[in-house]
C-alpha positions as CSV (number, residue, x, y, z in Angstrom):
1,X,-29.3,17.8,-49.8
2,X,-27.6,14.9,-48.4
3,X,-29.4,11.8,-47.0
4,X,-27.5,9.6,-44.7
5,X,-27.9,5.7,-45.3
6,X,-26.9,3.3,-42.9
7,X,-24.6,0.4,-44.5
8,X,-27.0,-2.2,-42.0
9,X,-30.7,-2.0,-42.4
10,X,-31.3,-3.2,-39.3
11,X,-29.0,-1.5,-36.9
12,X,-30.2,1.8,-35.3
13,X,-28.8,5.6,-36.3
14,X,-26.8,6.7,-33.6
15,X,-25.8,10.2,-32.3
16,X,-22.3,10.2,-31.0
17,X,-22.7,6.6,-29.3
18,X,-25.8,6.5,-28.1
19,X,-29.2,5.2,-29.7
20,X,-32.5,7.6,-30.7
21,X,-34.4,6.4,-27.3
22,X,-31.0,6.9,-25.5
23,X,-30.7,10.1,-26.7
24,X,-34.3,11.4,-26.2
25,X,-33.7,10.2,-22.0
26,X,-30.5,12.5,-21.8
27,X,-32.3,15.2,-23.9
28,X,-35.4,14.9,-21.5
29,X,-33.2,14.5,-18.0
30,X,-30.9,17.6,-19.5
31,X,-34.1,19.5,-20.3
32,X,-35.4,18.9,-16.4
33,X,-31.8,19.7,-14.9
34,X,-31.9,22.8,-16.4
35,X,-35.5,23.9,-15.4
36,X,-35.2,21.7,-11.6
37,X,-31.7,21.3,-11.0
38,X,-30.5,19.2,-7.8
39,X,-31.0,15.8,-8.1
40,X,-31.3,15.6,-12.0
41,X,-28.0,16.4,-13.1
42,X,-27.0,13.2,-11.3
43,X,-29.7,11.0,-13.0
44,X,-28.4,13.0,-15.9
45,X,-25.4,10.5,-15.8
46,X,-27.2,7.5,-13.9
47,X,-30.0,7.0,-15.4
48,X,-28.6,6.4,-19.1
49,X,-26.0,4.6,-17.9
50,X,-27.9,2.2,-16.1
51,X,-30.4,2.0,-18.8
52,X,-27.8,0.9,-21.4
53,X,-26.5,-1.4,-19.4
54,X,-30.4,-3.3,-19.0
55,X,-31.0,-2.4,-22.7
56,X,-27.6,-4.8,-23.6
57,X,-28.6,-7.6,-21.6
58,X,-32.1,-8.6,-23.2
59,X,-33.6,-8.5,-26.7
60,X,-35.1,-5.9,-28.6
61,X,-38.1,-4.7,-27.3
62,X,-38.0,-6.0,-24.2
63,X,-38.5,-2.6,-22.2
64,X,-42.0,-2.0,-24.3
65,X,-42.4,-5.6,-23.2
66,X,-42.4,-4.7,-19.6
67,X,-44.2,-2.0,-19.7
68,X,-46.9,-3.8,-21.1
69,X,-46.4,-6.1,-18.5
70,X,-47.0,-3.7,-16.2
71,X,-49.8,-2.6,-17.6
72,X,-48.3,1.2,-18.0
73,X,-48.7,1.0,-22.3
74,X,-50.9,-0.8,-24.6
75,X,-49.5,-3.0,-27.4
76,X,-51.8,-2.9,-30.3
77,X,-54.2,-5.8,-31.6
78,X,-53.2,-7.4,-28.1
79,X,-55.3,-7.8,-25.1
80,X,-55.2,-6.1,-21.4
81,X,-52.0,-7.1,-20.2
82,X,-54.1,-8.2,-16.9
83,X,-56.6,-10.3,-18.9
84,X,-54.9,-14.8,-18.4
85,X,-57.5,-16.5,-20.8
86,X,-59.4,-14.5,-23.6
87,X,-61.5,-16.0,-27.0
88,X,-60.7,-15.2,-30.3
């Protein structure tokens, strides 16, 4: 069996040119055209596009970042993203 290693460490594997989270949202929009149709085989297009625009304009991890932010995920060992002033 053959095992692909990537020359970089730290760069990402990529399918054709897009990255595993970029992939997973066209999989996932696909997926919904398919069952919904309409209005998601246009955010089948817009919505990666848009997103890897964002994605090249700030630093790694900045969406999970927001998100936290927002308060819509948890970042482990951290407090409640609505919590200002906490004790260790």
């Amino acid at each position: 069996m053959k095992y692909r290693i990537p020359q970089y460490l730290h760069k990402p594997i990529q399918v054709l040119f897009f990255d595993a989270d970029e992939l997973a949202m066209v999989v996932l929009l696909l997926f919904l055209a398919m069952m919904f149709g309409y209005v998601f085989w246009i955010l089948l297009f817009v919505v990666p596009y848009v997103y890897m625009k964002i994605k090249k304009n700030y630093p790694r991890g900045a969406l999970r970042h927001m998100l936290y932010r927002i308060g819509l995920i948890s970042i482990k060992n951290t407090p409640e993203s609505f919590q200002r002033m906490f004790k260790e």
